[in-house]
C-alpha positions as CSV (number, residue, x, y, z in Angstrom):
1,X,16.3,22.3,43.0
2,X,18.1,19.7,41.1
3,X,16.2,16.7,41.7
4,X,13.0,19.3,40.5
5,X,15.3,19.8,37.3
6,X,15.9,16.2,36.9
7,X,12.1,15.2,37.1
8,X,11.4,18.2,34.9
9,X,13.3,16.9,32.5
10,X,12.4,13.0,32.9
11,X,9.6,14.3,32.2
12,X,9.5,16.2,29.1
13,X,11.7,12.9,28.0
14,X,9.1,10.3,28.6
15,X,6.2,13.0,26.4
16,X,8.6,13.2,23.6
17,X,9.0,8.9,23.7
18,X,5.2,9.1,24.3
19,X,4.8,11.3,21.1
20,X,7.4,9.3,19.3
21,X,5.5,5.9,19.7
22,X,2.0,7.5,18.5
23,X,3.4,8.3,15.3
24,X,5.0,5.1,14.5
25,X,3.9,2.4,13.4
26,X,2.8,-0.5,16.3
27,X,5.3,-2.9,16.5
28,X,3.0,-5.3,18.9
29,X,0.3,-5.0,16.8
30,X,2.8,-5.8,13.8
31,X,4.4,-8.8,15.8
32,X,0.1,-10.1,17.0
33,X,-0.4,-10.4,13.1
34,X,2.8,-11.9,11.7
35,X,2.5,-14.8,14.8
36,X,-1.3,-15.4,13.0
37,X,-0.1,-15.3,9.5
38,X,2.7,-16.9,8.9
39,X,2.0,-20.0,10.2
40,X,-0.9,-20.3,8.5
41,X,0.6,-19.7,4.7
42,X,-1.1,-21.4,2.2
43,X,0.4,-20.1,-0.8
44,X,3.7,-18.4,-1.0
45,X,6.3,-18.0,2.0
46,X,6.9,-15.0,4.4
47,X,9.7,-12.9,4.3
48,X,11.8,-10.6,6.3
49,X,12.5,-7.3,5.0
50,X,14.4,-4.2,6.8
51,X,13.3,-0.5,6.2
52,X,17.0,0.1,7.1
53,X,15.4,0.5,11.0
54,X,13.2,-2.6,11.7
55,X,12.3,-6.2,10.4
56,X,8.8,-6.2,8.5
57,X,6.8,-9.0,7.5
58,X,5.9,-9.6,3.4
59,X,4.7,-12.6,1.3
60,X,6.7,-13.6,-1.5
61,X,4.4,-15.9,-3.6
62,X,5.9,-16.9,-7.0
63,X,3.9,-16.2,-10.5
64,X,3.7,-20.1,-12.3
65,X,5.7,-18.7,-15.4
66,X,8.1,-16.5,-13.9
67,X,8.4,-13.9,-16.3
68,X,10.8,-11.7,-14.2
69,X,8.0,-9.8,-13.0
70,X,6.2,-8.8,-10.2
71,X,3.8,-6.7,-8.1
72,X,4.1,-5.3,-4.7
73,X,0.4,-5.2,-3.3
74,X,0.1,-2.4,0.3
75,X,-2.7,-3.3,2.1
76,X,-5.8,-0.9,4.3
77,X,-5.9,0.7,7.1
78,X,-4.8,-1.4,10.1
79,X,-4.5,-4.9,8.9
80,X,-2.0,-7.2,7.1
81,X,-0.3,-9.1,3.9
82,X,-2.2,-11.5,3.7
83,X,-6.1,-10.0,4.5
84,X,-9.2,-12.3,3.2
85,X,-10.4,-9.6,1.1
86,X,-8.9,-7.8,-2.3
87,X,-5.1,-8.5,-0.4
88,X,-5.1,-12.3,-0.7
89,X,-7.3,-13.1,-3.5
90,X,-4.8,-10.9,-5.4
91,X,-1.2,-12.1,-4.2
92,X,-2.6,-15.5,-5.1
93,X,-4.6,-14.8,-8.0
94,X,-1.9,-13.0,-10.3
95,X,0.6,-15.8,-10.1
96,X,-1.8,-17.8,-12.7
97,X,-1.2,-14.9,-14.4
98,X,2.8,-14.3,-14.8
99,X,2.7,-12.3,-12.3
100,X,4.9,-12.7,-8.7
101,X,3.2,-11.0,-5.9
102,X,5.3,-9.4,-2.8
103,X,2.8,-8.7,-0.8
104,X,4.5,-6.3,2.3
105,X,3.5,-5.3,6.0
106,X,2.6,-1.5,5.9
107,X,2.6,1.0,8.9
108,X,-0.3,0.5,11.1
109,X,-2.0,1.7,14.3
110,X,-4.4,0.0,17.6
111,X,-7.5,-0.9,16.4
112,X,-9.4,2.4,17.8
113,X,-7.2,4.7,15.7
114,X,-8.9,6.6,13.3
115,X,-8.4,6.8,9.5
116,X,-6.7,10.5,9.9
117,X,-4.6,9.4,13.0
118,X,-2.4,7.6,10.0
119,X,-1.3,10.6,8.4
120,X,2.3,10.7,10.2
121,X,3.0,7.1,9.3
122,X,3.1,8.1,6.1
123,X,7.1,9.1,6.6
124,X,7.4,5.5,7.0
125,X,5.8,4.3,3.8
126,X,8.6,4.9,1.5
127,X,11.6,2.8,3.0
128,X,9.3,-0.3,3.1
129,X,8.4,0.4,-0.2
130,X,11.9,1.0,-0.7
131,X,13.1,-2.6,1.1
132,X,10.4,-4.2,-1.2
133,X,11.6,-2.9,-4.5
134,X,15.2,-4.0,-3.5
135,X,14.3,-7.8,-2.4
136,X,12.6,-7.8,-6.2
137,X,15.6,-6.2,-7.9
138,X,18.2,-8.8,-6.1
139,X,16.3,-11.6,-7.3
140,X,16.4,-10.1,-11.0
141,X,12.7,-9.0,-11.3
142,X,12.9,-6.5,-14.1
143,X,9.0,-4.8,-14.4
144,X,7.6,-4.2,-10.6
145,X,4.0,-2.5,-10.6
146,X,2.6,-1.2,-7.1
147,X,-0.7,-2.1,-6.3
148,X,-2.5,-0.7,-3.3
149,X,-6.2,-1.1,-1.8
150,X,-7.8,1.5,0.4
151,X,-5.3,3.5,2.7
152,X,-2.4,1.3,0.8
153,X,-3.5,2.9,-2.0
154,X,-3.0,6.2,-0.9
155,X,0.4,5.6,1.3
156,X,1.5,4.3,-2.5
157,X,0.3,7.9,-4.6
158,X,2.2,9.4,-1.7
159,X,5.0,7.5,-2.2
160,X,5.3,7.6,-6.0
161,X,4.6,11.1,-5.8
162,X,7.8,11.8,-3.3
163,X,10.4,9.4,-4.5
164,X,11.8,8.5,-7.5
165,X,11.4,5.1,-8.4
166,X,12.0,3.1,-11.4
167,X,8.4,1.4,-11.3
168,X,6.1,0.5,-14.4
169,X,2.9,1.4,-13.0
170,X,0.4,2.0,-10.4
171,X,-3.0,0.1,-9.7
172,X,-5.1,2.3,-7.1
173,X,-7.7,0.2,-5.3
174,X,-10.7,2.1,-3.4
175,X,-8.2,5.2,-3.0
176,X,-9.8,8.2,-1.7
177,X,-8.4,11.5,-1.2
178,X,-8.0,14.1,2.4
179,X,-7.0,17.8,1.5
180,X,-6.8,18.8,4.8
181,X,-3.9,16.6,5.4
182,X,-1.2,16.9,2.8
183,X,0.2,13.5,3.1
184,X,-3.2,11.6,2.4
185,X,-3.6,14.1,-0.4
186,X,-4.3,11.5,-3.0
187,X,-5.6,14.2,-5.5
188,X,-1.9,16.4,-5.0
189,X,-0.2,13.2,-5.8
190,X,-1.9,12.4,-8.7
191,X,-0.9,15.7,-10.3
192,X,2.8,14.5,-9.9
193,X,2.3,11.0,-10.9
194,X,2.9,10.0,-15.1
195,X,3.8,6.6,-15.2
196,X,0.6,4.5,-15.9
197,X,-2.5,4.3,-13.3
198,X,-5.5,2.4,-13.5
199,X,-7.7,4.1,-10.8
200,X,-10.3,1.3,-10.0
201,X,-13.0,1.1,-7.4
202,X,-16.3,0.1,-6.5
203,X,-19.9,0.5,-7.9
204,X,-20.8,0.8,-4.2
205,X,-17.4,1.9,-2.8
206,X,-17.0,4.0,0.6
207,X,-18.5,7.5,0.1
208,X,-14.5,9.1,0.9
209,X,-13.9,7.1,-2.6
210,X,-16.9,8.4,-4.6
211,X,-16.7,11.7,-3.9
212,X,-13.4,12.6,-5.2
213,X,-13.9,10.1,-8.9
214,X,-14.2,13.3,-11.0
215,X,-11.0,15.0,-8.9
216,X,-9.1,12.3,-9.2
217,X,-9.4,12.4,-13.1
218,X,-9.0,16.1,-13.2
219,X,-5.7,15.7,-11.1
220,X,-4.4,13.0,-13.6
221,X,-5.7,15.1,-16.8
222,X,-3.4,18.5,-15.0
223,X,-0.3,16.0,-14.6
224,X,-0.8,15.0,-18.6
225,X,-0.5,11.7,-17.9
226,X,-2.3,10.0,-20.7
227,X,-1.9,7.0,-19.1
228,X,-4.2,7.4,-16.4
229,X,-7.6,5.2,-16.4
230,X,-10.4,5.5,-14.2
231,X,-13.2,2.6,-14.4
232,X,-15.6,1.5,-11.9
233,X,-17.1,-2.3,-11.3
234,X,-19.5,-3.7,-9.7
235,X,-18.6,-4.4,-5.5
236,X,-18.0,-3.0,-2.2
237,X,-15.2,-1.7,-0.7
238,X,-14.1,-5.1,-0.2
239,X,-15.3,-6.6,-3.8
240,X,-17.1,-9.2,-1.1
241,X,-18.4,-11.7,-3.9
242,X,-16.7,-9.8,-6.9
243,X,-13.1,-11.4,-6.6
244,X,-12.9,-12.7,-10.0
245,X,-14.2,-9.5,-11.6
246,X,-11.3,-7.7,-9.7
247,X,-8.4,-9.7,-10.4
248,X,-9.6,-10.2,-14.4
249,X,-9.3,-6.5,-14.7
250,X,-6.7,-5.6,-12.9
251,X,-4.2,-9.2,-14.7
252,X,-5.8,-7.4,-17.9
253,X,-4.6,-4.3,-16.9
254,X,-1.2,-5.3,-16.3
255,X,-0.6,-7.1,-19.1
256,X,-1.8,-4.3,-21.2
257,X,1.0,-1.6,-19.5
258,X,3.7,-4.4,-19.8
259,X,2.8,-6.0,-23.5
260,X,3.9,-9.7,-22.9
């Protein structure tokens, strides 16, 4: 009877480690992309941040003029810092300008993981953002914007609209918005968000980002926040061929929320 007992309850150990490790993020995975990445920094260096639990990768790249500050770009669904497309073209573009880019490591899951299968990594969005904003504030950056593409986009409304954060503003790339789950609710957490947003995507963006445009404004407009802009240019998902128009608009974006 109590060696039953003992595998009864070796058992119900290893399903709550087994249920443990499918809502966290995958460290392997994590570890795969750093190895590829970091050696292979062109611009900017990597650097090693703590969520107060683990070590996380991010890109520190440093604006030319160093006006004390800087952006903190979150990256899609399932990749990493320093992606090819919208990620890199901005960690590296804004430094021309003013702008220093801390580009960070989110949560992600295996390749075959579906976009809702995030949802419960979202409880570890906000001490990375967390470790980011503190790296910045140690090294005397005084203005930090959050800029997120795709699902980074939405892991950052969820974030700004569930912590309090002395941030300037909030660029949402491609963000699109799932009521049935609460935590990729991008809609609910623009009715909670005031600071300034610029809600930017693509003239031929995923349909889960068109189909929410006009209830993503309506959030903003029932939160008051009069600093909310919506504008859509031309591009994909990706802005594949379009980088230039991206990072014009969003550097003139910034400098029109900051004033110098």
């Amino acid at each position: 009877m109590k060696t039953i007992r003992r595998i009864t309850g070796l058992f119900f150990v290893s399903l709550l480690f087994l249920s443990f490790c499918a809502d966290a993020s995958d460290l392997d995975k994590e570890k795969r992309w750093a190895d590829q990445v970091v050696d292979a920094i062109l611009d900017g260096e990597a650097v090693w941040l703590n969520d107060g639990s683990r070590d996380f990768l991010s890109i520190f790249t440093e604006a030319e003029e160093d006006k004390g500050r800087a952006v903190i770009i979150m990256h899609g669904t399932g990749i990493h810092p320093d992606w090819q497309q919208v990620i890199q073209p901005l960690r590296v573009g804004l430094t021309e300008h003013r702008w220093n880019t801390l580009s960070i490591q989110m949560p992600i899951l295996a390749n075959d993981a579906e976009y809702l299968d995030y949802a419960p990594l979202y409880d570890e969005v906000a001490p990375r953002i967390d470790a980011a904003i503190n790296y910045l504030r140690r090294n005397k950056i005084k203005e930090i914007v959050l800029i997120g593409h795709s699902q980074g986009s939405s892991m950052a409304a969820y974030y700004l609209s569930t912590s309090e954060q002395d941030v300037k503003g909030f660029i949402a790339i491609g963000m699109a918005a799932f009521a049935d789950e609460p935590r990729m609710d991008s809609i609910n957490a623009l009715r909670k968000i005031r600071l300034p947003v610029l809600d930017l995507y693509g003239n031929e963006d995923l349909d889960s980002v068109m189909a929410s445009i006009e209830s993503r404004a309506a959030a903003a407009e029932k939160a008051g926040n009069k600093n909310y802009t919506q504008k859509e240019i031309t591009g994909n998902h990706f802005f594949d061929g379009h980088e230039d128009s991206l990072l014009k608009i969003v550097a003139g974006w910034l400098e029109k929320i900051t004033g110098n």
